[in-house]
C-alpha positions as a printed NumPy array, in Angstrom:
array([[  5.039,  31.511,  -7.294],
       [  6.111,  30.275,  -3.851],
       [  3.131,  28.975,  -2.976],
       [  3.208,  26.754,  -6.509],
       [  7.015,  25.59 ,  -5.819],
       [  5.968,  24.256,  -2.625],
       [  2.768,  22.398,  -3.432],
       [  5.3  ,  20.955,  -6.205],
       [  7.337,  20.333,  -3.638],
       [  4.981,  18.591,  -1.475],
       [  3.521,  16.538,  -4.208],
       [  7.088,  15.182,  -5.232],
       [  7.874,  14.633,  -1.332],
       [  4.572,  12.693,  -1.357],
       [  5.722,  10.379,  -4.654],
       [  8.667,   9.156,  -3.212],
       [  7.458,   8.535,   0.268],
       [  4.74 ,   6.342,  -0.888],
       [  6.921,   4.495,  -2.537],
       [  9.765,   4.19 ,  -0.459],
       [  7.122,   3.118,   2.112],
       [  5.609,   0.621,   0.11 ],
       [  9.   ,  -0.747,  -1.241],
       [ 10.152,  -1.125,   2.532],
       [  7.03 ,  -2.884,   3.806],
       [  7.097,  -5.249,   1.013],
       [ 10.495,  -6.268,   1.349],
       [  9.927,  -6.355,   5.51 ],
       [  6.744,  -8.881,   4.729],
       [  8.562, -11.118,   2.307],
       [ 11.78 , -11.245,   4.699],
       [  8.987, -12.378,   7.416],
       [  7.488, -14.799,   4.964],
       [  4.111, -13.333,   4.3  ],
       [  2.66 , -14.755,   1.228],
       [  2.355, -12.957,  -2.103],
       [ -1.459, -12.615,  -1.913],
       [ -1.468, -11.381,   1.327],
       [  1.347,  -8.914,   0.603],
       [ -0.627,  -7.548,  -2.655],
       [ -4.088,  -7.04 ,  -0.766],
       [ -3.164,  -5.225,   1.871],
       [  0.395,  -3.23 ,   2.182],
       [  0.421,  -2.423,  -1.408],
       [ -3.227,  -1.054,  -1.578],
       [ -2.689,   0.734,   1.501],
       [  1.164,   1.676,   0.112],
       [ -0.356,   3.307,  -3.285],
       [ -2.571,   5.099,  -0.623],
       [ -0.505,   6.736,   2.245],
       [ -0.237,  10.053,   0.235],
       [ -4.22 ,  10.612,   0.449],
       [ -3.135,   9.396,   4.059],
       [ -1.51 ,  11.347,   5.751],
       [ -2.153,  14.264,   3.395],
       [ -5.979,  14.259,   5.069],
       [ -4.577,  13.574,   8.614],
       [ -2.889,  16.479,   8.248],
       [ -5.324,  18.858,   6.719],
       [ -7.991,  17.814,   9.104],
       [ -5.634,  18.384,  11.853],
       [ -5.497,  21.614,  10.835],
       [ -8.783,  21.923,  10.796],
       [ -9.326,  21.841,   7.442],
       [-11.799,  19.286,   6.158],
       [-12.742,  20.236,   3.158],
       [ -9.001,  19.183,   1.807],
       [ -9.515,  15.977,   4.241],
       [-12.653,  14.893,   2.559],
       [-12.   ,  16.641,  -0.925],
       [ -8.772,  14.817,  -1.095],
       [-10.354,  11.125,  -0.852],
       [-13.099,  11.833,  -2.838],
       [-11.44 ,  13.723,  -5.911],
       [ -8.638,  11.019,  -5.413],
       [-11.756,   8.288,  -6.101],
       [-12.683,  10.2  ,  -9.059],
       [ -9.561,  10.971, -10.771],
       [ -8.772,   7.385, -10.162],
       [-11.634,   6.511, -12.22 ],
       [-12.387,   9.195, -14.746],
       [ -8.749,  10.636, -15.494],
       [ -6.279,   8.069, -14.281],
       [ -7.684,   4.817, -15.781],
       [ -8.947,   6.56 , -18.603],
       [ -5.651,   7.878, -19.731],
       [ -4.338,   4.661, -18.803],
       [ -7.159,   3.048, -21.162],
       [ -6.552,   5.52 , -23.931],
       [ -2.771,   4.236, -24.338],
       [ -3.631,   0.743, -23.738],
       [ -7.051,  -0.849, -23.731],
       [ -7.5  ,  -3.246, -20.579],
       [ -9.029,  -6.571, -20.792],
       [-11.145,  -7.676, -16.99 ],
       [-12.163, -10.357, -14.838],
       [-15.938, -10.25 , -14.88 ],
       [-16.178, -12.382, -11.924],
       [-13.46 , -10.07 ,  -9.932],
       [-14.833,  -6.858, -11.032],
       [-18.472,  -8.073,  -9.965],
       [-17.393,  -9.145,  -6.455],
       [-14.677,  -5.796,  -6.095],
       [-16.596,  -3.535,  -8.057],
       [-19.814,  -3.918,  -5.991],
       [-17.978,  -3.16 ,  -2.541],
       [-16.649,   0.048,  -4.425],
       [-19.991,   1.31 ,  -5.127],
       [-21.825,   0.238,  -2.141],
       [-18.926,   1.801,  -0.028],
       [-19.132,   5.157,  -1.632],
       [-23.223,   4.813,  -1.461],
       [-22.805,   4.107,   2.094],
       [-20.128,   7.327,   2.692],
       [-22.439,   9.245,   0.614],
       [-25.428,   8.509,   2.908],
       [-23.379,   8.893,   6.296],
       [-22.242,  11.916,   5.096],
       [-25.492,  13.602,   4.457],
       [-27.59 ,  11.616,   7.703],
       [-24.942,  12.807,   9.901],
       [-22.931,  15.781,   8.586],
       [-19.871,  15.134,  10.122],
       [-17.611,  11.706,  10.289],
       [-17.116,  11.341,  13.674],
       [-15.037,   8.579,  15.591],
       [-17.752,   5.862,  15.837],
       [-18.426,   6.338,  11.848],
       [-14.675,   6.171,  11.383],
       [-14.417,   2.983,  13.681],
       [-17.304,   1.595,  11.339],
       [-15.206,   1.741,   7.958],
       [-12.473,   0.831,   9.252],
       [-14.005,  -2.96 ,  10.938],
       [-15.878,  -2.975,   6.654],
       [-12.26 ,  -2.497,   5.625],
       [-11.03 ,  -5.342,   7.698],
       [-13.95 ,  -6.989,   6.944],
       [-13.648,  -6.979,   3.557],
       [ -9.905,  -8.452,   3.628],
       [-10.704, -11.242,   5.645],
       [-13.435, -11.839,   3.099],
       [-11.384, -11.267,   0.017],
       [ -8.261, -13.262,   1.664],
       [-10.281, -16.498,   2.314],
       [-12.01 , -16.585,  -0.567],
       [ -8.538, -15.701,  -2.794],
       [ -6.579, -18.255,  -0.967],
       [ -8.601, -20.787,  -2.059],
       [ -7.778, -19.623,  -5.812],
       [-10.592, -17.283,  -6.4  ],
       [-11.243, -14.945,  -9.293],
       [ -8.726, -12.532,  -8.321],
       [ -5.847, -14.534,  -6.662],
       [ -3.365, -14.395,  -9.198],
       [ -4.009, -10.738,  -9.449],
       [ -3.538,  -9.879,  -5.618],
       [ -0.322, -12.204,  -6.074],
       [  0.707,  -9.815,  -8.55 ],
       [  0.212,  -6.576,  -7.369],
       [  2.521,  -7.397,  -4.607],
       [  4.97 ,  -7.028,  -7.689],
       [  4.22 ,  -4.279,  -8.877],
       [  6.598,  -1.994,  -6.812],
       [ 10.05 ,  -4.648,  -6.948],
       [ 12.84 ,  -4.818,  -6.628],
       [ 12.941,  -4.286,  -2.747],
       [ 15.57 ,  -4.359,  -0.759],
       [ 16.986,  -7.929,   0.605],
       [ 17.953,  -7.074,   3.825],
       [ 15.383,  -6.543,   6.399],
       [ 17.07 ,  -3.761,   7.89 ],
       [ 17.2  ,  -1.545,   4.861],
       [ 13.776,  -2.2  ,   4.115],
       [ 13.491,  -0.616,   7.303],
       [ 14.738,   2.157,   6.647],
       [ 13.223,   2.195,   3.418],
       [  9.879,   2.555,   4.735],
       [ 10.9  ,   5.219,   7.798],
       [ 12.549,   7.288,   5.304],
       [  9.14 ,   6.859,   2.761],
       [  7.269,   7.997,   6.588],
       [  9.485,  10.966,   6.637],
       [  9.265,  12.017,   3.292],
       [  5.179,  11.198,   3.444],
       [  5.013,  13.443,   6.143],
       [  7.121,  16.539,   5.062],
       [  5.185,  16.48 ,   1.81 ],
       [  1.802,  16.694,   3.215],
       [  2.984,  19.355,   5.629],
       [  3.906,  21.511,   1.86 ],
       [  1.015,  20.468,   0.327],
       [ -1.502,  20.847,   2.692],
       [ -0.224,  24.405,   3.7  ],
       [  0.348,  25.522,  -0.193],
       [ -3.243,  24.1  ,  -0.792],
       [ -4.708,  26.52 ,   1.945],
       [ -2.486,  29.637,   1.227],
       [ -3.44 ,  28.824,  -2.354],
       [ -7.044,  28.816,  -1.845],
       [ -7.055,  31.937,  -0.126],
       [ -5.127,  33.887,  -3.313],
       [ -6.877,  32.579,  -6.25 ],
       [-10.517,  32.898,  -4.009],
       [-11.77 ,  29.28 ,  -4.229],
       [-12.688,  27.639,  -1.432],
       [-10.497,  24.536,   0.31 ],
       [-13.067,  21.824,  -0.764],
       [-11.845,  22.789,  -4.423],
       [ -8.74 ,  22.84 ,  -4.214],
       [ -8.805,  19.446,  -2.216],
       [-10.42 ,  18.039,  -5.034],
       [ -8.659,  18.843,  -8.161],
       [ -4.78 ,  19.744,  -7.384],
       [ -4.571,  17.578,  -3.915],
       [ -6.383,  14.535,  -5.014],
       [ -4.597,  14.741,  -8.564],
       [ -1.4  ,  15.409,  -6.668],
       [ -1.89 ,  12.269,  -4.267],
       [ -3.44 ,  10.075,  -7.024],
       [ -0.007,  10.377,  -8.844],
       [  1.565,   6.657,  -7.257],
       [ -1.903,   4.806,  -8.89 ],
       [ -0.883,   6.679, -11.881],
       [  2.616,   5.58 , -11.969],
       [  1.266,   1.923, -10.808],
       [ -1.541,   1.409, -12.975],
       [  0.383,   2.687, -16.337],
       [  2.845,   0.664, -15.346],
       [  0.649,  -2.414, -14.821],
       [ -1.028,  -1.503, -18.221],
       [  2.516,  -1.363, -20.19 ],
       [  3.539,  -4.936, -19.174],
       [  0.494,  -6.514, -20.077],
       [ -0.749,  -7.187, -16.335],
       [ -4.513,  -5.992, -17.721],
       [ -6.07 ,  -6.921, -14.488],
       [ -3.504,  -5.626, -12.146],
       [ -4.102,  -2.748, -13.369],
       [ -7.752,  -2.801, -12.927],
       [ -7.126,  -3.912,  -9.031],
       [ -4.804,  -0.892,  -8.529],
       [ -7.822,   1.737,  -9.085],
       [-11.035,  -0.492,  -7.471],
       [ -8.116,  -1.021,  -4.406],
       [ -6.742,   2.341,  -3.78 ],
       [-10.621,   3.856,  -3.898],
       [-11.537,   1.005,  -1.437],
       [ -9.017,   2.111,   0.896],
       [ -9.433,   5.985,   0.317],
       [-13.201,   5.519,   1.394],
       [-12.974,   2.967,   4.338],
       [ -9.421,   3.326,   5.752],
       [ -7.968,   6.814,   4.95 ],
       [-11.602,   8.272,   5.99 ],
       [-12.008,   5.656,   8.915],
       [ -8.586,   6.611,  10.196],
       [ -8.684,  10.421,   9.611],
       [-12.031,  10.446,  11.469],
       [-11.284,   8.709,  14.757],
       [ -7.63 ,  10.869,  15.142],
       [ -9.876,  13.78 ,  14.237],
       [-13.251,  14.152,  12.989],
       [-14.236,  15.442,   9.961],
       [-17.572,  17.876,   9.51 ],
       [-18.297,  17.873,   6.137],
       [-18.555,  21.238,   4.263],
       [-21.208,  22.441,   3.449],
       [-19.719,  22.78 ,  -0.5  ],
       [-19.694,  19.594,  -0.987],
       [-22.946,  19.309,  -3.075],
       [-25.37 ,  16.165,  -4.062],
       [-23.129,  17.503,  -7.586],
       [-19.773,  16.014,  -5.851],
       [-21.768,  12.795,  -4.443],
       [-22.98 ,  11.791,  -7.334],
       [-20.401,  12.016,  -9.101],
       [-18.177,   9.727,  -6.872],
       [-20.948,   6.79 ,  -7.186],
       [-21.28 ,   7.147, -10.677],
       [-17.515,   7.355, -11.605],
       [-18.154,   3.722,  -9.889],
       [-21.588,   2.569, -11.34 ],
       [-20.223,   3.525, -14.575],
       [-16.41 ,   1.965, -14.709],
       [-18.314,  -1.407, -13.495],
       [-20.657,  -1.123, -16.256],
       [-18.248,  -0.882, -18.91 ],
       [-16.182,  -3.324, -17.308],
       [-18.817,  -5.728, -17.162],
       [-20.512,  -5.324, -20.46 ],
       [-17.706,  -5.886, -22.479],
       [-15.298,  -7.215, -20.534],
       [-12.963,  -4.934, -21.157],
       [-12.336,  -0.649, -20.885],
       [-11.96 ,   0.058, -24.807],
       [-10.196,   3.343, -25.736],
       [-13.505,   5.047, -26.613],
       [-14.809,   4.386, -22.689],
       [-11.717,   5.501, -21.723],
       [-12.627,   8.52 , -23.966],
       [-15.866,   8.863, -22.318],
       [-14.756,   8.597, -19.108],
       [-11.778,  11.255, -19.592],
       [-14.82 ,  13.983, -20.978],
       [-16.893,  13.499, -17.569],
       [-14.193,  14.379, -15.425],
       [-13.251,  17.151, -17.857],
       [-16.826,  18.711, -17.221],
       [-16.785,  17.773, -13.593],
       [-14.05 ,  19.893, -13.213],
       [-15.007,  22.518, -15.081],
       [-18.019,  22.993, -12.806],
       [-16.239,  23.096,  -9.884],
       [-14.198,  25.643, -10.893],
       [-16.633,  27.521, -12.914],
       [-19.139,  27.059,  -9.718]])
């Protein structure tokens, strides 16, 4: 029972961290007079992910990378297959074909390309972690220039970096709105990391399980707050964005930064079963995006019943 109350506790640490930090960067950035776009493609995306964050900088510090790696890639694929669907199910979401080719298509090839490093190499070491991290820069820049310009997805970028308002006015409360969402961040993922482990060990799964059902689903919870709430006020493509962002960032910055503080060997339960599912939770939500141009509530359905058996093998396994 302790162990529960304090991965609870951890989890709900983690919530309100992420978005106190989030809240107090975006406030810092507008009082600094960074533009909307800007603001939405980068502190927001990596706001929504600073749980997954420092949740796997502190598992793998403690030597414990199958909740570093589980954590990112069960995060990608409740994202996809529980989050959006449930988000689908209460409110079907209309998509930019043109932004969901471009975004979608750096998802999948970036969870293709972590997929191949992972098995090539066995272990994400500093230089692989440098190397997402320059395609996750790389990818801004791209996305920045192109959006500036008023590209498929510039209004959408614009308002993501609305999605988390109000924040505070006053630059030195944002401050300390986003030291005190550090602080919280970093308590949490202490609890959660070291109920995850102490869990694992009393119900006799392994770490790489637990890191990707309760840690993932426990750090995916701010895309689940953001994306339902993007969904309820009719921001269809915002929405969208939150889930193809936060899994861009899970895979090339949370990984890229995890690895080069401390590398992560990849465990050897993490199966071509766990790969292939995180590539086609992608193939699949760009597919249905793309074919219809919007996620009806019956793909939302479908995509809600693969991570329902997905989970049931791990668990099962």
């Amino acid at each position: 029972m302790e162990t529960i109350l304090q991965i609870i506790a951890g989890l709900a640490l983690l919530a309100l961290g992420g978005e106190g930090v989030i809240r107090g960067a975006v406030g810092i950035a507008r009082r600094l007079g960074l533009s909307e776009l800007l603001i939405g493609l980068t502190l927001v995306g990596f706001g929504t992910s600073a749980p997954e964050l420092v949740t796997s900088l502190d598992a793998a510090l403690r030597e414990s990378p199958g909740i570093a790696l589980g954590n990112v890639l069960g995060s990608n694929v409740s994202n996809i297959l529980l989050i959006l669907a449930l988000v689908v199910l209460i409110r079907p979401i209309a998509v930019n074909p043109q932004a969901v080719w471009r975004d979608g298509m750096f998802v999948i090839a970036a969870s293709i390309g972590l997929a191949a490093l992972a098995l090539g190499f066995g272990v994400l070491d500093r230089s692989i972690g440098a190397a997402l991290l320059i395609s996750l820069t790389g990818y801004l820049v791209l996305v920045w220039r192109l959006e500036r310009k008023g590209g498929p997805a510039a209004e959408l970028h614009q308002q993501e970096a609305h999605t988390h308002d109000p924040t505070p006015y006053k630059i030195w409360v944002a401050a300390l709105f986003a030291f005190a969402g550090l602080a919280l961040l970093i308590v949490g993922a202490e609890l959660l990391v070291g109920g995850a482990i102490a869990l694992a060990r009393v119900a006799g799964l392994s770490e790489t399980v637990i890191g990707l059902t309760i840690v993932a689903i426990g750090t995916s919870l701010p895309e689940l707050v953001a994306t339902l709430a993007a969904a309820l006020k009719g921001r269809a493509d915002v929405a969208f964005g939150n889930i193809v962002g936060s899994n861009l960032y899970n895979i090339l910055g949370i990984l890229g930064a995890t690895a080069i503080v401390h590398p992560i060997a990849i465990p050897s339960d993490v199966g071509m079963v766990d790969w292939a599912v995180l590539i086609g939770s992608a193939l699949l939500l760009s597919f249905f995006a793309l074919t219809g141009k919007r996620l009806t509530r019956l793909e939302g359905a479908a995509l809600l019943a693969g991570y329902c058996l997905y989970i049931g093998a791990l668990l099962m396994g």
